[in-house]
PDB file of N, CA, C, O and CB in Angstrom:
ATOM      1  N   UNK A   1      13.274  -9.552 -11.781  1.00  0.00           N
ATOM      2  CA  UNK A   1      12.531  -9.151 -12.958  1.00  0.00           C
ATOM      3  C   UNK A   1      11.049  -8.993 -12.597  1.00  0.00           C
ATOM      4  O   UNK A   1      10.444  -9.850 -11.954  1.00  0.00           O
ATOM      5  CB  UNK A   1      12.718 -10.183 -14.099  1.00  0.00           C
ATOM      6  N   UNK A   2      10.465  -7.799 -13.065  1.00  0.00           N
ATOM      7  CA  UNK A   2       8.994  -7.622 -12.737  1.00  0.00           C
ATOM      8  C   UNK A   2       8.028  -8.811 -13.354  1.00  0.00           C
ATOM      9  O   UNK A   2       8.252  -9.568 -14.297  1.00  0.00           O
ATOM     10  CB  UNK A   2       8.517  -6.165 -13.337  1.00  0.00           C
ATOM     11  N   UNK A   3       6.987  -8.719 -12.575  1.00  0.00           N
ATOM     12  CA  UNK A   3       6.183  -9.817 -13.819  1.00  0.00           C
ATOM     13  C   UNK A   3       5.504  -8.723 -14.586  1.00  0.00           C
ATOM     14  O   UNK A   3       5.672  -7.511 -14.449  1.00  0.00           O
ATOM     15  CB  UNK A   3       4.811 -11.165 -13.165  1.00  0.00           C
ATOM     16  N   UNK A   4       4.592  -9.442 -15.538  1.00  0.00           N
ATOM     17  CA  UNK A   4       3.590  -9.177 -16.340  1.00  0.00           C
ATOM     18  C   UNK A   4       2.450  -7.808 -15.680  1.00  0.00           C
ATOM     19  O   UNK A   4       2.126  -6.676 -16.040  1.00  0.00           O
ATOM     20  CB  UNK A   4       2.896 -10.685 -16.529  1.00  0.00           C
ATOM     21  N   UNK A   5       2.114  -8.807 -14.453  1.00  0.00           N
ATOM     22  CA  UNK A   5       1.058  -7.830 -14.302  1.00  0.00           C
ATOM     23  C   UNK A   5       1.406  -6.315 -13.651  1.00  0.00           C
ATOM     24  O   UNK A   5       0.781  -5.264 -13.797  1.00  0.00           O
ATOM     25  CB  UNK A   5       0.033  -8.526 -13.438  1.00  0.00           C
ATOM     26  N   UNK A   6       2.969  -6.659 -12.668  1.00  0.00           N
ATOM     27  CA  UNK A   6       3.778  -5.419 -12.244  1.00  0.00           C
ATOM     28  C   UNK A   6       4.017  -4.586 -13.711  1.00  0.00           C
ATOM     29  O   UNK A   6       3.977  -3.356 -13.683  1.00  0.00           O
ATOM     30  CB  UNK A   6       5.373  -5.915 -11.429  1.00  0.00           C
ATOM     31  N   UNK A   7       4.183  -5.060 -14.564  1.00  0.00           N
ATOM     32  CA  UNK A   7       4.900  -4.476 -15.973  1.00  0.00           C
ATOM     33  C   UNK A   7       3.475  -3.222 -16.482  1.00  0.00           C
ATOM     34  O   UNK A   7       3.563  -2.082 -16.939  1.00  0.00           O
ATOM     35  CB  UNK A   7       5.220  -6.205 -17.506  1.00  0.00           C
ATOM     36  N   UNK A   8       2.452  -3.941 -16.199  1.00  0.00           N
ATOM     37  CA  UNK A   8       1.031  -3.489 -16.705  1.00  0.00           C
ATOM     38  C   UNK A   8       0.846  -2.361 -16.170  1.00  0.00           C
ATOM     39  O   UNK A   8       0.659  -1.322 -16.804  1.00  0.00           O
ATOM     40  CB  UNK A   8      -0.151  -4.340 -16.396  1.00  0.00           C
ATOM     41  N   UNK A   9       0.893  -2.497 -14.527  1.00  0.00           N
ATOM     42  CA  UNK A   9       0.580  -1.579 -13.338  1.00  0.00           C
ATOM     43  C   UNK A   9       1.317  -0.370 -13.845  1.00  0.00           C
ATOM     44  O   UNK A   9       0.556   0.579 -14.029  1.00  0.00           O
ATOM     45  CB  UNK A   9       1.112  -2.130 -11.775  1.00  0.00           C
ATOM     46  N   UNK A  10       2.762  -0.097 -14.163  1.00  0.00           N
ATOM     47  CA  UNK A  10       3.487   0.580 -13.978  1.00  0.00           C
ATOM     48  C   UNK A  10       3.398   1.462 -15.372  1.00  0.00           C
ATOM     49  O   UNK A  10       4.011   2.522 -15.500  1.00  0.00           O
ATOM     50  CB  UNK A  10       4.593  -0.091 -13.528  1.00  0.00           C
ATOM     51  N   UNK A  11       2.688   0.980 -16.243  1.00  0.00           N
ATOM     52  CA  UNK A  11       2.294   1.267 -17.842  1.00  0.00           C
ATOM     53  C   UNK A  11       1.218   1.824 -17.194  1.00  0.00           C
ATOM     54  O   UNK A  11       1.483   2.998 -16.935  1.00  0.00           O
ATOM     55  CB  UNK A  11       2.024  -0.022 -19.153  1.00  0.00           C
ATOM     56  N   UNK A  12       0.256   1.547 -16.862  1.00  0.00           N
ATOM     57  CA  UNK A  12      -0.651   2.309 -16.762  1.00  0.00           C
ATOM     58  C   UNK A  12      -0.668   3.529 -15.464  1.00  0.00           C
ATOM     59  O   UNK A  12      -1.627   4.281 -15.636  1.00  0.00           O
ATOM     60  CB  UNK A  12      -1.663   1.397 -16.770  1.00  0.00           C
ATOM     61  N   UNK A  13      -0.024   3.814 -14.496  1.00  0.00           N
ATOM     62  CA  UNK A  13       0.920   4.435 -13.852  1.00  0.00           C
ATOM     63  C   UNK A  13       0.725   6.210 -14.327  1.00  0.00           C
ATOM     64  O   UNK A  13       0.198   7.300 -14.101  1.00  0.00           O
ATOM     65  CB  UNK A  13       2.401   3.641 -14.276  1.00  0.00           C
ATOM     66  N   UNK A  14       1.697   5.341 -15.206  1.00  0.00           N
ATOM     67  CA  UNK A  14       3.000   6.737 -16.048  1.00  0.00           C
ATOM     68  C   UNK A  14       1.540   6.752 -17.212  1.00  0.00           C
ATOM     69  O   UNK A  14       1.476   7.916 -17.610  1.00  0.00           O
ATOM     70  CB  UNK A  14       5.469   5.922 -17.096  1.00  0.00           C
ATOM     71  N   UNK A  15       0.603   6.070 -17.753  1.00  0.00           N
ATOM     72  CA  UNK A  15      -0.318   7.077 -18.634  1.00  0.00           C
ATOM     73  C   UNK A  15      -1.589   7.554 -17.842  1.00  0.00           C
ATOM     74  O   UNK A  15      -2.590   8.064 -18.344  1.00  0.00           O
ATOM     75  CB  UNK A  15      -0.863   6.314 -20.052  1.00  0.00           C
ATOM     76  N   UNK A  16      -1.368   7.296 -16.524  1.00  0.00           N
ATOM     77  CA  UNK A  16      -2.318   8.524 -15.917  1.00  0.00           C
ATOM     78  C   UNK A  16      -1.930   9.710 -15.608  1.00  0.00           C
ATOM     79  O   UNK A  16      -2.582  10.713 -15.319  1.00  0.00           O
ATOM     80  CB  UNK A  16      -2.869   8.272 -14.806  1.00  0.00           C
ATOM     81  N   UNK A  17      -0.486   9.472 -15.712  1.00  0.00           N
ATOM     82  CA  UNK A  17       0.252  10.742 -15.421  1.00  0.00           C
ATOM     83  C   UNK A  17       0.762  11.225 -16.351  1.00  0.00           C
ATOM     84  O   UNK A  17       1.863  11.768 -16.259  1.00  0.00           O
ATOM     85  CB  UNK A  17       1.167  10.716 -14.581  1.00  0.00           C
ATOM     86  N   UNK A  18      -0.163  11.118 -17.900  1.00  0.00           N
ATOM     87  CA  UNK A  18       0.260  11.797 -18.895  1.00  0.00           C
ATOM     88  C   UNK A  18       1.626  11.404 -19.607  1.00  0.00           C
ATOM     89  O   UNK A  18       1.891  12.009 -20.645  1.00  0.00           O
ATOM     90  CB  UNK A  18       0.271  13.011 -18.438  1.00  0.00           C
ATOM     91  N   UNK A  19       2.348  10.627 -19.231  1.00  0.00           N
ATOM     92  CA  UNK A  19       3.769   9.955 -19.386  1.00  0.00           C
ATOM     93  C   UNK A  19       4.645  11.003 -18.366  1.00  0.00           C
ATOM     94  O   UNK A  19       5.829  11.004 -18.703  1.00  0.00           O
ATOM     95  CB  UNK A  19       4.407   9.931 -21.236  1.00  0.00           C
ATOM     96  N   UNK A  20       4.459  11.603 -17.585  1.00  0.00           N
ATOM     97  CA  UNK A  20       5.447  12.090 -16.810  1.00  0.00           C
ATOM     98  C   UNK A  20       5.591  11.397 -15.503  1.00  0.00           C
ATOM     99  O   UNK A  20       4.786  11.313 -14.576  1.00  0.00           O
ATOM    100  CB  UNK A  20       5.246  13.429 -16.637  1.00  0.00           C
ATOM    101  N   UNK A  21       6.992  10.839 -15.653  1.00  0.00           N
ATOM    102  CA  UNK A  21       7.475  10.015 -15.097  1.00  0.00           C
ATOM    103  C   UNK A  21       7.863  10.262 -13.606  1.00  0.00           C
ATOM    104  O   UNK A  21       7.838   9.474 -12.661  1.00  0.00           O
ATOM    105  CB  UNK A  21       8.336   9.708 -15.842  1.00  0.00           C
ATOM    106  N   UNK A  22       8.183  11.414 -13.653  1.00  0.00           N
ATOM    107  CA  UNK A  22       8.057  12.218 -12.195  1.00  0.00           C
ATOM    108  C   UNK A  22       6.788  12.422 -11.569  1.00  0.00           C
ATOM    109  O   UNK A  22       6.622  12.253 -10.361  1.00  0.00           O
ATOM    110  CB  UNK A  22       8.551  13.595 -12.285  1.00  0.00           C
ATOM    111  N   UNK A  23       5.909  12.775 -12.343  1.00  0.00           N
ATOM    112  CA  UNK A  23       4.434  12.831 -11.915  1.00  0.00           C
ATOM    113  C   UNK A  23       3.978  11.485 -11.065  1.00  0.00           C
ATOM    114  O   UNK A  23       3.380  11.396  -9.993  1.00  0.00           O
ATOM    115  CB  UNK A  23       3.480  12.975 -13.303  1.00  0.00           C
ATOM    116  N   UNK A  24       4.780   9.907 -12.464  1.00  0.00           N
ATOM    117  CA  UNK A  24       4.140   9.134 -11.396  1.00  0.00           C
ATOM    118  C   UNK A  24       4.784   8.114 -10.148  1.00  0.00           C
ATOM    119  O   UNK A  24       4.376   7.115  -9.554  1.00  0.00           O
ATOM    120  CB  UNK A  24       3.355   8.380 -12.134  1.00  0.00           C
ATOM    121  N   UNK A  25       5.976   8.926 -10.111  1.00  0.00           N
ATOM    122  CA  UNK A  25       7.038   8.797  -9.147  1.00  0.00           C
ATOM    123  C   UNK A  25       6.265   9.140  -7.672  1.00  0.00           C
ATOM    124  O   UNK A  25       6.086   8.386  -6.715  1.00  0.00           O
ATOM    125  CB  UNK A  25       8.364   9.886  -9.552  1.00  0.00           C
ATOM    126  N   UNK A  26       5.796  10.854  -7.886  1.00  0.00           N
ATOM    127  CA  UNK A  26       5.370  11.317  -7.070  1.00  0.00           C
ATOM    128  C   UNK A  26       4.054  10.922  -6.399  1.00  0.00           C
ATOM    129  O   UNK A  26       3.908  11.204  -5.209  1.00  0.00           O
ATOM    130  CB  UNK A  26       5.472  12.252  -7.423  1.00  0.00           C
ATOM    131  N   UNK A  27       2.862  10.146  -7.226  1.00  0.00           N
ATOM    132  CA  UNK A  27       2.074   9.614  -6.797  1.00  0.00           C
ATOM    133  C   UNK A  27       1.837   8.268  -6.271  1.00  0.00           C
ATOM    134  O   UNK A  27       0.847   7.833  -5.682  1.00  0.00           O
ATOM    135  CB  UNK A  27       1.581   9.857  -7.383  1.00  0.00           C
ATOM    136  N   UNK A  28       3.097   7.605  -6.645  1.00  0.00           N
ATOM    137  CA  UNK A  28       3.223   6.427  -6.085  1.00  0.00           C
ATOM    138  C   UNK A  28       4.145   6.888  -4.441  1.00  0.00           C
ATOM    139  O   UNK A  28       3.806   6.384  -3.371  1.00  0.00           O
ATOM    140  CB  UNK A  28       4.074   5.327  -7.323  1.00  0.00           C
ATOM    141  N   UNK A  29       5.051   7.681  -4.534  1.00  0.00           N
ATOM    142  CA  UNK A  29       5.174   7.618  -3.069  1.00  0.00           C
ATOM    143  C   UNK A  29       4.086   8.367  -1.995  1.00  0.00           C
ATOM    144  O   UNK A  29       4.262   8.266  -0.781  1.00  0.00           O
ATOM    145  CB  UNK A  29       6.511   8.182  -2.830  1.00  0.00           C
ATOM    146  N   UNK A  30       2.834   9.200  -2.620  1.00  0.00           N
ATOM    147  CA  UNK A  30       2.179   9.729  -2.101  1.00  0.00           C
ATOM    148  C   UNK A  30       1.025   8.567  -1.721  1.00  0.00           C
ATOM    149  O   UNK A  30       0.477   8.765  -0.637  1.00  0.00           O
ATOM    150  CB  UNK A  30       1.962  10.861  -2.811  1.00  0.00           C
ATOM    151  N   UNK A  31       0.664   7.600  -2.331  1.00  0.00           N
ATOM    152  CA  UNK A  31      -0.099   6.318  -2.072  1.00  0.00           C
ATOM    153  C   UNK A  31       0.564   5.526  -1.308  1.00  0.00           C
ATOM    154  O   UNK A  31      -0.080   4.641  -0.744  1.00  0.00           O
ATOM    155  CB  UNK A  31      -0.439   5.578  -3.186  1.00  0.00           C
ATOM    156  N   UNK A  32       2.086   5.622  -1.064  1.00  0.00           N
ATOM    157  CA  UNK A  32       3.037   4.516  -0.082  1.00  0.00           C
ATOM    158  C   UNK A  32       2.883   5.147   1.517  1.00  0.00           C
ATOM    159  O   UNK A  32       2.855   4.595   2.617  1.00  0.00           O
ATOM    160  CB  UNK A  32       5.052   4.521  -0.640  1.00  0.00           C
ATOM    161  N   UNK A  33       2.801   6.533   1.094  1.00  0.00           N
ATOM    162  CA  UNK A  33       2.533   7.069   2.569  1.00  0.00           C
ATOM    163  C   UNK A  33       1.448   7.418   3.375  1.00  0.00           C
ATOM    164  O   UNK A  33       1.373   7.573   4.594  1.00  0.00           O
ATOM    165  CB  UNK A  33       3.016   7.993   2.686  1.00  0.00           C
ATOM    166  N   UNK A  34       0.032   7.583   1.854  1.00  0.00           N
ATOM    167  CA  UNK A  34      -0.683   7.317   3.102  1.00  0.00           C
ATOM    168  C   UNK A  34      -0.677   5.813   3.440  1.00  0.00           C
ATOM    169  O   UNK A  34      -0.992   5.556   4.602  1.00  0.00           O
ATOM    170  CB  UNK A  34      -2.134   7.834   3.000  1.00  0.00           C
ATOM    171  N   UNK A  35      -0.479   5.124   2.909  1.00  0.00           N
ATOM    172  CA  UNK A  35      -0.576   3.500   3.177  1.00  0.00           C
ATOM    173  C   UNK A  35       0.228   3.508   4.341  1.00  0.00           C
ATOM    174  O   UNK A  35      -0.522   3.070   5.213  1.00  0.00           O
ATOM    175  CB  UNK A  35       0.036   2.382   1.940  1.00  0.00           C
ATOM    176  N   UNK A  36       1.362   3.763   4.870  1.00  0.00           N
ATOM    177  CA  UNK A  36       2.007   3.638   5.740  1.00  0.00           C
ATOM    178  C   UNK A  36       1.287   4.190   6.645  1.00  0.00           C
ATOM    179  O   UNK A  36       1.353   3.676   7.761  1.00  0.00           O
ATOM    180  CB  UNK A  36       3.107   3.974   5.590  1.00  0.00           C
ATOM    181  N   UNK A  37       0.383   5.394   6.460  1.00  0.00           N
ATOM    182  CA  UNK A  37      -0.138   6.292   7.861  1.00  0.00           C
ATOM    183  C   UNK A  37      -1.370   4.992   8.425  1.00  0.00           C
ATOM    184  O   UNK A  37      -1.547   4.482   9.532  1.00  0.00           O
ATOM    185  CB  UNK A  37      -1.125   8.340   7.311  1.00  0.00           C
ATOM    186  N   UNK A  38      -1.895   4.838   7.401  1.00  0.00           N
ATOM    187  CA  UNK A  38      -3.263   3.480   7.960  1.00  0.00           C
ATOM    188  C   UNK A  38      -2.366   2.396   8.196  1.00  0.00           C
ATOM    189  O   UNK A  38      -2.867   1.455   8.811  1.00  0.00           O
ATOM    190  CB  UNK A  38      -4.691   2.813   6.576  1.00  0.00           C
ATOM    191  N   UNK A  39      -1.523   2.318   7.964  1.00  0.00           N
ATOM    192  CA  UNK A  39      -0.840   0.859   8.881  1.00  0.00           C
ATOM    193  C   UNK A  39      -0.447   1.210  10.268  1.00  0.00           C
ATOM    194  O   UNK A  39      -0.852   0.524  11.207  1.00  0.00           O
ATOM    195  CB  UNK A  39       0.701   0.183   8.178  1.00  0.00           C
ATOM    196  N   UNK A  40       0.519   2.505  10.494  1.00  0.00           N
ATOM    197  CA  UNK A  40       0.627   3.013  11.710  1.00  0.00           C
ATOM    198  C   UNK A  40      -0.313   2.786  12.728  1.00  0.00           C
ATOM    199  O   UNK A  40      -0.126   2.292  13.839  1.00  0.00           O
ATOM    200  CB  UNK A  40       0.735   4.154  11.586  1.00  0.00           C
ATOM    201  N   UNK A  41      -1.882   3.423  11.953  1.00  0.00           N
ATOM    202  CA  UNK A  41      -3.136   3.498  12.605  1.00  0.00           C
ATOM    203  C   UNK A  41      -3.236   1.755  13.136  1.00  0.00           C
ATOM    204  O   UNK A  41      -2.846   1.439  14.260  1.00  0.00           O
ATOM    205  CB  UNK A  41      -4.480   4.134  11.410  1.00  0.00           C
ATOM    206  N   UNK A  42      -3.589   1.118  12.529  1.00  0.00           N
ATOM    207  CA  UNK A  42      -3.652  -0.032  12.705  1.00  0.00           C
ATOM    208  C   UNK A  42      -2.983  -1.213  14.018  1.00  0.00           C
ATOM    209  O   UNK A  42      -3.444  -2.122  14.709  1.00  0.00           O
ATOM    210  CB  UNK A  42      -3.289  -0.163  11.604  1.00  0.00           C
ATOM    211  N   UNK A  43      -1.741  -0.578  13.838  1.00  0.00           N
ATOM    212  CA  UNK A  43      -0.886  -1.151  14.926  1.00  0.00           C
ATOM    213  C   UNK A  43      -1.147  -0.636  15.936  1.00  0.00           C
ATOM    214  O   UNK A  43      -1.190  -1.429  16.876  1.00  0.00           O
ATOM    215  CB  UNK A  43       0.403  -1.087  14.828  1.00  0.00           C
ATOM    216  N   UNK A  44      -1.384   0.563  16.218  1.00  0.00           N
ATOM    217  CA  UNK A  44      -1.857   1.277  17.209  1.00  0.00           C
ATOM    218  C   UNK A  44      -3.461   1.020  18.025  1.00  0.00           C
ATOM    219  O   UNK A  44      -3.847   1.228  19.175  1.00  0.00           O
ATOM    220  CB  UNK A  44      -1.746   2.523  16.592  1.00  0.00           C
ATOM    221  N   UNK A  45      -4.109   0.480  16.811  1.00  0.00           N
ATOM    222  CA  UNK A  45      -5.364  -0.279  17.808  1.00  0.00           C
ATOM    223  C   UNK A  45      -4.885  -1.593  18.118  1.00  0.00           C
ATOM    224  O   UNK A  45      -5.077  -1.889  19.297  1.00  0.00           O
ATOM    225  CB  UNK A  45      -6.962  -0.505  17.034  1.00  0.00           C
ATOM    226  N   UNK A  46      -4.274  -2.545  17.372  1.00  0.00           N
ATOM    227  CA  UNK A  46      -4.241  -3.695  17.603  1.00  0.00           C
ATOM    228  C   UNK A  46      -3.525  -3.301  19.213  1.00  0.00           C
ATOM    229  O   UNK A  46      -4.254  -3.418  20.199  1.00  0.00           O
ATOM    230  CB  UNK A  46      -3.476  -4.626  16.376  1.00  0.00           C
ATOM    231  N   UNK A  47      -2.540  -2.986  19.330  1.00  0.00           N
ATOM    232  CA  UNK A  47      -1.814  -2.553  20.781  1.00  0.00           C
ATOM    233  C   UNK A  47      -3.066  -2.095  21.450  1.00  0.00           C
ATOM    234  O   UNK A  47      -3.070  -2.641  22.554  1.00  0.00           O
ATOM    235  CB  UNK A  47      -0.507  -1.213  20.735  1.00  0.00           C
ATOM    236  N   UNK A  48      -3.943  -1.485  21.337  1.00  0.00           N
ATOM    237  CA  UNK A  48      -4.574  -0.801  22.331  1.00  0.00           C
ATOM    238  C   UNK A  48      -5.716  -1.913  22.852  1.00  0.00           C
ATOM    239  O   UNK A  48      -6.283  -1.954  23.943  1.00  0.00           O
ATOM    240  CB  UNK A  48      -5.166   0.658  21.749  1.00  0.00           C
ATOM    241  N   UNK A  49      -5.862  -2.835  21.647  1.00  0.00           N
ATOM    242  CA  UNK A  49      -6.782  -4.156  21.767  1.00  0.00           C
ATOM    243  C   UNK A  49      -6.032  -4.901  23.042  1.00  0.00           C
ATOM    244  O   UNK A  49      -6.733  -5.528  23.836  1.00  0.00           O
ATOM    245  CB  UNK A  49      -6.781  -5.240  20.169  1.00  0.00           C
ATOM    246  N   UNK A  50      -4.848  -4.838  23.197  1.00  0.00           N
ATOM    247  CA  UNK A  50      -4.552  -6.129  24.463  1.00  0.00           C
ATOM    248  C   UNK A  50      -3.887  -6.904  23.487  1.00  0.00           C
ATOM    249  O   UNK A  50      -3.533  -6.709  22.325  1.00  0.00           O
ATOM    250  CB  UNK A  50      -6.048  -7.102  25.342  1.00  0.00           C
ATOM    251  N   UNK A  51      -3.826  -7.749  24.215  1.00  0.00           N
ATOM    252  CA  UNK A  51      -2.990  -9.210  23.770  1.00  0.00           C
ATOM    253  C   UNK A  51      -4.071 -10.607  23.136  1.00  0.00           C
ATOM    254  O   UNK A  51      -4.819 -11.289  23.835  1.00  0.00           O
ATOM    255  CB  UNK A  51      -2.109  -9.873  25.461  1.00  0.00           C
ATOM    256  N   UNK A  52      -3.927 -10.693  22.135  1.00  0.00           N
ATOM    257  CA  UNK A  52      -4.385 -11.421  21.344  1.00  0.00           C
ATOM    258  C   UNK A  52      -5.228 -12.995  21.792  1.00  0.00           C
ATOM    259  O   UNK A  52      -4.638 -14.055  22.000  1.00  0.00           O
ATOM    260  CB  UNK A  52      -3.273 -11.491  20.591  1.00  0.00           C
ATOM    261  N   UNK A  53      -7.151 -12.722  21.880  1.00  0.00           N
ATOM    262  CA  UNK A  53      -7.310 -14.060  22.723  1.00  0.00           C
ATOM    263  C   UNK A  53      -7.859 -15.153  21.438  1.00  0.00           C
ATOM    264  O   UNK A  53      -8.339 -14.888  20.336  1.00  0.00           O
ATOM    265  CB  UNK A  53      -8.641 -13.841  24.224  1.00  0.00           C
ATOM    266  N   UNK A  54      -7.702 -15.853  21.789  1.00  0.00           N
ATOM    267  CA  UNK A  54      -7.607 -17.260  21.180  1.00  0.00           C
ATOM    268  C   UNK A  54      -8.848 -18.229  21.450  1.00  0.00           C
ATOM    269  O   UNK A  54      -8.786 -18.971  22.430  1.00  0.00           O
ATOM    270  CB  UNK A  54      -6.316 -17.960  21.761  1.00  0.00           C
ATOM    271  N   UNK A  55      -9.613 -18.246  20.886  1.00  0.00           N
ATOM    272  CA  UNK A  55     -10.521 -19.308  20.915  1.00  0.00           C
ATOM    273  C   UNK A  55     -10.226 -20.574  20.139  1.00  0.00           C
ATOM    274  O   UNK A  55      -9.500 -20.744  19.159  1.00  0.00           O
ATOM    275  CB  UNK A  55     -11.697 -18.820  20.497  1.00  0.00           C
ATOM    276  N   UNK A  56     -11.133 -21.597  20.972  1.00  0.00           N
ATOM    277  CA  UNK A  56     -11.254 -22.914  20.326  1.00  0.00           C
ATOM    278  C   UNK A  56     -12.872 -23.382  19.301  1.00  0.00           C
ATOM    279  O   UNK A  56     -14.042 -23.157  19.608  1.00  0.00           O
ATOM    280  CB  UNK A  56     -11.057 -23.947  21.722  1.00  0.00           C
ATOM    281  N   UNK A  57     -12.449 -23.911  18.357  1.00  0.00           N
ATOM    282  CA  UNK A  57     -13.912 -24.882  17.501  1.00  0.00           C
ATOM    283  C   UNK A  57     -13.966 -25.351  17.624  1.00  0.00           C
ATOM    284  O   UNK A  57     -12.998 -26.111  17.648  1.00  0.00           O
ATOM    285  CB  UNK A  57     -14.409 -25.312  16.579  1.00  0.00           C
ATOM    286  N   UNK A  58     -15.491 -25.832  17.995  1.00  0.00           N
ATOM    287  CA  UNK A  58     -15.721 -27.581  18.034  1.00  0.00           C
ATOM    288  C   UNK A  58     -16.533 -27.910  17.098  1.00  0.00           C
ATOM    289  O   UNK A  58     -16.842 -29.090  16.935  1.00  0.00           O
ATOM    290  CB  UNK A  58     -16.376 -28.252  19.346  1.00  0.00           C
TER     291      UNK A  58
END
């Protein structure tokens, strides 16, 4: 079950998109993919960074 604030998100969604529900079908997978393209990006520096160094606090 969604919560509250998922319930909100998805209301306000579909009235930016005029209530067309396809409209905000389409803009939510268009925000999932670029999101996916900057994560791609991301992994791709972390890899290019090396292997992860580790410091100590004193």
């Amino acid at each position: 079950m969604a919560s509250k604030r998922t319930e909100m998100a998805i209301e306000k969604i579909i009235a930016a998109c005029d209530g067309n529900m396809r409209g905000a079908l389409e803009a939510l997978l268009l925000v999932n993919e670029h999101l996916e393209t900057e994560l791609h990006q991301l992994y791709a520096l972390a890899c290019r960074a090396g292997p992860p160094r580790y410091r100590t606090v004193h």
